[in-house]
PDB file of N, CA, C, O and CB in Angstrom:
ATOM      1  N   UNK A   1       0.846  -1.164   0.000  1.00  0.00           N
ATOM      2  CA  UNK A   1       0.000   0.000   0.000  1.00  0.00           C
ATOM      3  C   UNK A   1       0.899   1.237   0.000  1.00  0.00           C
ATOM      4  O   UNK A   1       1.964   1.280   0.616  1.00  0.00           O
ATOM      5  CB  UNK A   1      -0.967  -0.008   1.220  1.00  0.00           C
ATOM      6  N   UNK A   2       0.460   2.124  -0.647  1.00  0.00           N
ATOM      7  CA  UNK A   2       1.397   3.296  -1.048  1.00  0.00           C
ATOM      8  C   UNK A   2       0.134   4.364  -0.601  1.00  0.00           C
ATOM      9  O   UNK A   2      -0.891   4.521  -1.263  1.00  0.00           O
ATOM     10  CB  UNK A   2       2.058   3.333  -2.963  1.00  0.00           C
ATOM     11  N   UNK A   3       0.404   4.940   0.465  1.00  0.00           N
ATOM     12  CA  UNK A   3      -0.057   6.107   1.338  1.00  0.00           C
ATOM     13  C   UNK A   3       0.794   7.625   0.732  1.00  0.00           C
ATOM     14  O   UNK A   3       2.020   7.678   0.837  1.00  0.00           O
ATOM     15  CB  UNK A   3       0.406   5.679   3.147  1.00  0.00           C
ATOM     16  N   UNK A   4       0.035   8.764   0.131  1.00  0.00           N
ATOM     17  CA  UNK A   4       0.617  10.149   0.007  1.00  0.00           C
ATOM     18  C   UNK A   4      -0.193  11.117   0.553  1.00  0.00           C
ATOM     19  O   UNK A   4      -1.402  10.943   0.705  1.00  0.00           O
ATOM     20  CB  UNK A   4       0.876  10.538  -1.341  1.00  0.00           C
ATOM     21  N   UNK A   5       0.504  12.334   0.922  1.00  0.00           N
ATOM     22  CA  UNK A   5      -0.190  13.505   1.257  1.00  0.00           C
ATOM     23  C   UNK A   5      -0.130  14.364   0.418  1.00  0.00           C
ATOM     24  O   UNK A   5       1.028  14.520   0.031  1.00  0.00           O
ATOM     25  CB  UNK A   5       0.124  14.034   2.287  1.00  0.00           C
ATOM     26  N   UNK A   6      -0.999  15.145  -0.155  1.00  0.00           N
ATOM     27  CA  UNK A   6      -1.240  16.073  -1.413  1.00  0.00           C
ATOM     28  C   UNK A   6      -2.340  17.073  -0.076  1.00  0.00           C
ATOM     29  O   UNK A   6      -3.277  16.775   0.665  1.00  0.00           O
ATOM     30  CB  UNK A   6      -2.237  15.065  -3.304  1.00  0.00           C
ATOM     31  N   UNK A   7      -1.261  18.758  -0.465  1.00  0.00           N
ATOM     32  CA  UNK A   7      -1.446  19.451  -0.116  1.00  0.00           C
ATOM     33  C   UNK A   7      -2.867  20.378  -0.863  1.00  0.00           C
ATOM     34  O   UNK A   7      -2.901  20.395  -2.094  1.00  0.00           O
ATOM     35  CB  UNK A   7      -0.292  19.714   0.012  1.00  0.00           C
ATOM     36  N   UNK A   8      -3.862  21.031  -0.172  1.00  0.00           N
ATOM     37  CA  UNK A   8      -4.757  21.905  -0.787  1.00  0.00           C
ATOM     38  C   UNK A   8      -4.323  22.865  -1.894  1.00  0.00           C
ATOM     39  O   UNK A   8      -3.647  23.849  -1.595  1.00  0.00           O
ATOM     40  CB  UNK A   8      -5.278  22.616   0.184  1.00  0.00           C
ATOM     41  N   UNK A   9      -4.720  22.600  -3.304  1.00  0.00           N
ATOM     42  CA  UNK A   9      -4.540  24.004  -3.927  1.00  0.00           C
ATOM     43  C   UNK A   9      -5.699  24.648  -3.912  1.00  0.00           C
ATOM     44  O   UNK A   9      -6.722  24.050  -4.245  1.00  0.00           O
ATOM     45  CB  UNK A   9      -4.056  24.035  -5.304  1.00  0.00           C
ATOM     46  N   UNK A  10      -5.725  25.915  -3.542  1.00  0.00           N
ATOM     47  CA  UNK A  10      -6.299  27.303  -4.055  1.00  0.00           C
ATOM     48  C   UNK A  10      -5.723  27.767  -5.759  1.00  0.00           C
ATOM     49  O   UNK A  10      -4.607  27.665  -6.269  1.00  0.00           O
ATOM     50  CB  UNK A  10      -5.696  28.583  -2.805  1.00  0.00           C
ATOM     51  N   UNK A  11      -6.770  28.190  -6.196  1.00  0.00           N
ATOM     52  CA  UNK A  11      -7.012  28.686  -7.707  1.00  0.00           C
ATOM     53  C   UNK A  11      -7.658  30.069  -7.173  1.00  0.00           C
ATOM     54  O   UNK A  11      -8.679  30.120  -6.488  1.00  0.00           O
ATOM     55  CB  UNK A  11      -8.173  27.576  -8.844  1.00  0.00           C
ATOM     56  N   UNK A  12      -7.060  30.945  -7.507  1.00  0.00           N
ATOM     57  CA  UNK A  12      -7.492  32.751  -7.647  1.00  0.00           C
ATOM     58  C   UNK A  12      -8.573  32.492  -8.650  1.00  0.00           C
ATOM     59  O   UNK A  12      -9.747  32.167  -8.469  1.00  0.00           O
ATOM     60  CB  UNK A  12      -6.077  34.081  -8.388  1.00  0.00           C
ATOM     61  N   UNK A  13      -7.908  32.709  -9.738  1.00  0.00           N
ATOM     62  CA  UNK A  13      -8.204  33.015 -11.065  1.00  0.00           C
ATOM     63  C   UNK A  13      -7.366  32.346 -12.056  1.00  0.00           C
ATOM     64  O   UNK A  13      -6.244  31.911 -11.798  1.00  0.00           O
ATOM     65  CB  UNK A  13      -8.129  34.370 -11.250  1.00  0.00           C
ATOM     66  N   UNK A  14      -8.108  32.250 -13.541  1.00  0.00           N
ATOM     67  CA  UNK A  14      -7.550  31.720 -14.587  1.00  0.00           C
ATOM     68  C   UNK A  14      -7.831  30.044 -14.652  1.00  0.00           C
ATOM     69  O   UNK A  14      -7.222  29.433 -15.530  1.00  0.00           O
ATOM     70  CB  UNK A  14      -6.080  32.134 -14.514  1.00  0.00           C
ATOM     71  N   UNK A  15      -8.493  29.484 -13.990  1.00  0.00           N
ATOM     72  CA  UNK A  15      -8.342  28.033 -14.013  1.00  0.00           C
ATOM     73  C   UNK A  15      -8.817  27.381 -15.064  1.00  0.00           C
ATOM     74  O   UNK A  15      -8.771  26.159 -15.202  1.00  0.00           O
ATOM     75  CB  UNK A  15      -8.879  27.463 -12.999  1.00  0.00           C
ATOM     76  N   UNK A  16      -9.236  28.079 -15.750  1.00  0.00           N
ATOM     77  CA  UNK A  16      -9.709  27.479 -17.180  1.00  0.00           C
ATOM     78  C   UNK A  16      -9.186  27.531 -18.341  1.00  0.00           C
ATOM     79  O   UNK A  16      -9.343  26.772 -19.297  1.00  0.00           O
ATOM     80  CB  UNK A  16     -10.709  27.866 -17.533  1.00  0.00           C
ATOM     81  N   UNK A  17      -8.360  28.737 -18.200  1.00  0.00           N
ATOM     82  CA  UNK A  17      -7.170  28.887 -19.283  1.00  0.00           C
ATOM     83  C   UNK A  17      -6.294  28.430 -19.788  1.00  0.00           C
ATOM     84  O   UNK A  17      -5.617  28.937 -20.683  1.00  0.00           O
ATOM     85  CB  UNK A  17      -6.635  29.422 -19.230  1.00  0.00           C
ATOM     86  N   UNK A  18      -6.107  26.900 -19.058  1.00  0.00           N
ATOM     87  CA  UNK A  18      -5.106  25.824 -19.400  1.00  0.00           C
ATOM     88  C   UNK A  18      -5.783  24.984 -20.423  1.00  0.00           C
ATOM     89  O   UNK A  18      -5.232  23.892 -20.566  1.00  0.00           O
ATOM     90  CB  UNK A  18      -4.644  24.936 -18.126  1.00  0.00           C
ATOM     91  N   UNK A  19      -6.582  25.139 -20.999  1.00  0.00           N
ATOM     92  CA  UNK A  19      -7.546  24.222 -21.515  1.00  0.00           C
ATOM     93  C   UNK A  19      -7.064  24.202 -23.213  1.00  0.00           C
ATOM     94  O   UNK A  19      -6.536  25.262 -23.546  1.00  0.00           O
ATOM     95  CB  UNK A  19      -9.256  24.811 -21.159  1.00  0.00           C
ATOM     96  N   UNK A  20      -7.180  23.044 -24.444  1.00  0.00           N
ATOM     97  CA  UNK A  20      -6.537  23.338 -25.336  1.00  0.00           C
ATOM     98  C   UNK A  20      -6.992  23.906 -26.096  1.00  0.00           C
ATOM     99  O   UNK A  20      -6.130  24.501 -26.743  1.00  0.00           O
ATOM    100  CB  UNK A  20      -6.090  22.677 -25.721  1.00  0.00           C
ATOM    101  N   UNK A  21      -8.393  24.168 -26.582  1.00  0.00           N
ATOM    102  CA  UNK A  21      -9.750  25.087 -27.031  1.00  0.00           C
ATOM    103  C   UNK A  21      -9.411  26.448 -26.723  1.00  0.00           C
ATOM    104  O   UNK A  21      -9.591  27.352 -27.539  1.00  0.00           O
ATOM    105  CB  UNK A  21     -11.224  24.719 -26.195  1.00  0.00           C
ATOM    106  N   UNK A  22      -8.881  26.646 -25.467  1.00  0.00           N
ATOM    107  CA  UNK A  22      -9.042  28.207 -24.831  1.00  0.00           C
ATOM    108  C   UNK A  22      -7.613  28.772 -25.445  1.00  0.00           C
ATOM    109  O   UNK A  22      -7.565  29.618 -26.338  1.00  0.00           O
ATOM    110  CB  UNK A  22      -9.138  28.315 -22.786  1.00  0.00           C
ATOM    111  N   UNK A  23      -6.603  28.245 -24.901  1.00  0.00           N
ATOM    112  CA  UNK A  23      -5.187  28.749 -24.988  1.00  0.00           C
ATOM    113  C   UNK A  23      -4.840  28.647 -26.582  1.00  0.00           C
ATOM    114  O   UNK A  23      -3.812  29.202 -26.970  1.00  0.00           O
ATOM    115  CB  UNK A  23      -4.097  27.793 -23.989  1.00  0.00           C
ATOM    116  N   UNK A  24      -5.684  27.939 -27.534  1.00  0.00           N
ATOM    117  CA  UNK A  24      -4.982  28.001 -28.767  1.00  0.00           C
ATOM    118  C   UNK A  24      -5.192  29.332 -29.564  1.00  0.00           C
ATOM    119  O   UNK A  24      -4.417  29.783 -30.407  1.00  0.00           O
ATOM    120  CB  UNK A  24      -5.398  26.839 -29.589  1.00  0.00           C
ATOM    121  N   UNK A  25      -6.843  30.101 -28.988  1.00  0.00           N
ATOM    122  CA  UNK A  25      -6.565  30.989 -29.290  1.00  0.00           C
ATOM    123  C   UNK A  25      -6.481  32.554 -28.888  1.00  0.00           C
ATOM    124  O   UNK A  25      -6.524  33.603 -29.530  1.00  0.00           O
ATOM    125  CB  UNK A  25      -6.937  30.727 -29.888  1.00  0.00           C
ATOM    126  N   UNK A  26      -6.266  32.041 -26.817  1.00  0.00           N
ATOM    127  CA  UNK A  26      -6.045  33.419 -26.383  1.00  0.00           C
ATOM    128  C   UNK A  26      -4.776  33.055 -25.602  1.00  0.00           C
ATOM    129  O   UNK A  26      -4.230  31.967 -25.786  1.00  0.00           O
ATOM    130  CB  UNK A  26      -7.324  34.177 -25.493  1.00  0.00           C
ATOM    131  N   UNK A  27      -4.347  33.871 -24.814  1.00  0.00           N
ATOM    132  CA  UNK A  27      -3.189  33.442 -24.080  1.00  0.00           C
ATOM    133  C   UNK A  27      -3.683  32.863 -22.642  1.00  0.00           C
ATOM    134  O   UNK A  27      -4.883  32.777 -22.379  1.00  0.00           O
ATOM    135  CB  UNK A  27      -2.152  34.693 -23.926  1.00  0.00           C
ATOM    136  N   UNK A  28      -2.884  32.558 -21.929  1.00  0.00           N
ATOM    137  CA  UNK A  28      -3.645  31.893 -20.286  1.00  0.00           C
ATOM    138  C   UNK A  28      -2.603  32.410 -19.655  1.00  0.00           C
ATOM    139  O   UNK A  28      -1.456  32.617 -20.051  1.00  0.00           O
ATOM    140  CB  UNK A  28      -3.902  29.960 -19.869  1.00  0.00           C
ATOM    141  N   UNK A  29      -3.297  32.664 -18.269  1.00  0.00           N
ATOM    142  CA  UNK A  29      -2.357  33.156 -17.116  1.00  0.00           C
ATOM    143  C   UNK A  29      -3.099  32.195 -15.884  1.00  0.00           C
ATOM    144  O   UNK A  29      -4.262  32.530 -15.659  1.00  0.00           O
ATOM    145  CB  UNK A  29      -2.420  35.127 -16.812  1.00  0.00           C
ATOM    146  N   UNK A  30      -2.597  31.099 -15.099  1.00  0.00           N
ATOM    147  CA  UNK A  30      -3.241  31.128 -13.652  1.00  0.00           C
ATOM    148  C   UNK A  30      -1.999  31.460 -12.902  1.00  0.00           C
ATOM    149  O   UNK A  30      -0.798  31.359 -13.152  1.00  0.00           O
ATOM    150  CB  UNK A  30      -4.011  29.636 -13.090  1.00  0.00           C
ATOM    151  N   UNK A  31      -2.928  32.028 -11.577  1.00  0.00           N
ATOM    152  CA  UNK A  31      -2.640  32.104 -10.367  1.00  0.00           C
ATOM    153  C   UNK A  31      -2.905  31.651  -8.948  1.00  0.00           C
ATOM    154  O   UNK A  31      -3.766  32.125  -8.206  1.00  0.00           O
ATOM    155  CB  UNK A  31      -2.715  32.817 -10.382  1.00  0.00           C
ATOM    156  N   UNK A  32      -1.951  30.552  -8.627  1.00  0.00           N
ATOM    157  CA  UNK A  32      -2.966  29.211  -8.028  1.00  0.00           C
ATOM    158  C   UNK A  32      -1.725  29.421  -6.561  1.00  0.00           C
ATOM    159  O   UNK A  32      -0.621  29.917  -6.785  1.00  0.00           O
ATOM    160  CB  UNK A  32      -2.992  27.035  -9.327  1.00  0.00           C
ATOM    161  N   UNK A  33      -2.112  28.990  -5.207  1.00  0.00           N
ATOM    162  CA  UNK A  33      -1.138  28.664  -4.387  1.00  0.00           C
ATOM    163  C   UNK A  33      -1.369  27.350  -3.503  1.00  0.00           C
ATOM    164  O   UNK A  33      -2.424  26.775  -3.771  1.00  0.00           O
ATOM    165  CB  UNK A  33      -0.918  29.801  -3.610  1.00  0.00           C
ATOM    166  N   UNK A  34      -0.668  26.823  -2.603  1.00  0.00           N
ATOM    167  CA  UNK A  34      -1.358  25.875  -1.658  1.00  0.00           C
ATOM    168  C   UNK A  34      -1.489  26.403  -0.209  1.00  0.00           C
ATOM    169  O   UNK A  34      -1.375  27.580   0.133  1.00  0.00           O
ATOM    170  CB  UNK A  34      -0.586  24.541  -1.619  1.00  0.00           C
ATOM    171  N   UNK A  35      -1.784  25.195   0.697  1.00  0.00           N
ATOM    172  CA  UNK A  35      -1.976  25.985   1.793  1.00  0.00           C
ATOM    173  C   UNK A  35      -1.795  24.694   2.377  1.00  0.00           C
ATOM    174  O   UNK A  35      -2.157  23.630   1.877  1.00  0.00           O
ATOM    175  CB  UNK A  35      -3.276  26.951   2.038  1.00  0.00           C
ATOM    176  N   UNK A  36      -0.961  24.928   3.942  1.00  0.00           N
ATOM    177  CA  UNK A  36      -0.554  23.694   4.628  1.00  0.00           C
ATOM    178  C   UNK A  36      -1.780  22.878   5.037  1.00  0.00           C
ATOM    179  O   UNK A  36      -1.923  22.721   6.250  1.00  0.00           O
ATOM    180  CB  UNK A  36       0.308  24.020   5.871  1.00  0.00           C
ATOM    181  N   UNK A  37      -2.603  22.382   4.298  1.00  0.00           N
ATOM    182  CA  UNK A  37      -3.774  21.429   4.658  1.00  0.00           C
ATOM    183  C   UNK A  37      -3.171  20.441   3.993  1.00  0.00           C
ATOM    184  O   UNK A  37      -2.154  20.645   3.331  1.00  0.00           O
ATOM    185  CB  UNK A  37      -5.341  21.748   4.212  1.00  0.00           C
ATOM    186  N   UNK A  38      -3.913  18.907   4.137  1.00  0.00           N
ATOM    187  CA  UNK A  38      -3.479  18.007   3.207  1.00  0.00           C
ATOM    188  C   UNK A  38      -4.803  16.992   3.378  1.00  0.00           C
ATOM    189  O   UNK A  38      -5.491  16.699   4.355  1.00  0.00           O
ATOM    190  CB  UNK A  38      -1.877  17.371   3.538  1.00  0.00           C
ATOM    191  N   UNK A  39      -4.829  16.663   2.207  1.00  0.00           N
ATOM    192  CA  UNK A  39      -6.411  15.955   1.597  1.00  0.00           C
ATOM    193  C   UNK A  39      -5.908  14.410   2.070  1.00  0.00           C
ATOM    194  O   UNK A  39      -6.642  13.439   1.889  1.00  0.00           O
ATOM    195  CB  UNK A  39      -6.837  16.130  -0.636  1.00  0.00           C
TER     196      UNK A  39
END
């Protein structure tokens, strides 16, 4: 059994902009951080 901890990300803004539809024809910016929680 292989047990990990993966920390919370927060997403501001932009989270959709990674997408390949979106970015092919605008540019993307996110701004995402974590926070010492863990799922």
């Amino acid at each position: 059994m292989i047990i990990t901890r993966t920390p919370f990300r927060i997403s501001f803004f932009g989270g959709g902009t990674d997408y390949p539809a979106w970015f092919k024809d605008h540019k993307g910016a996110v701004l995402a951080t974590t926070i010492n929680k863990y799922c």
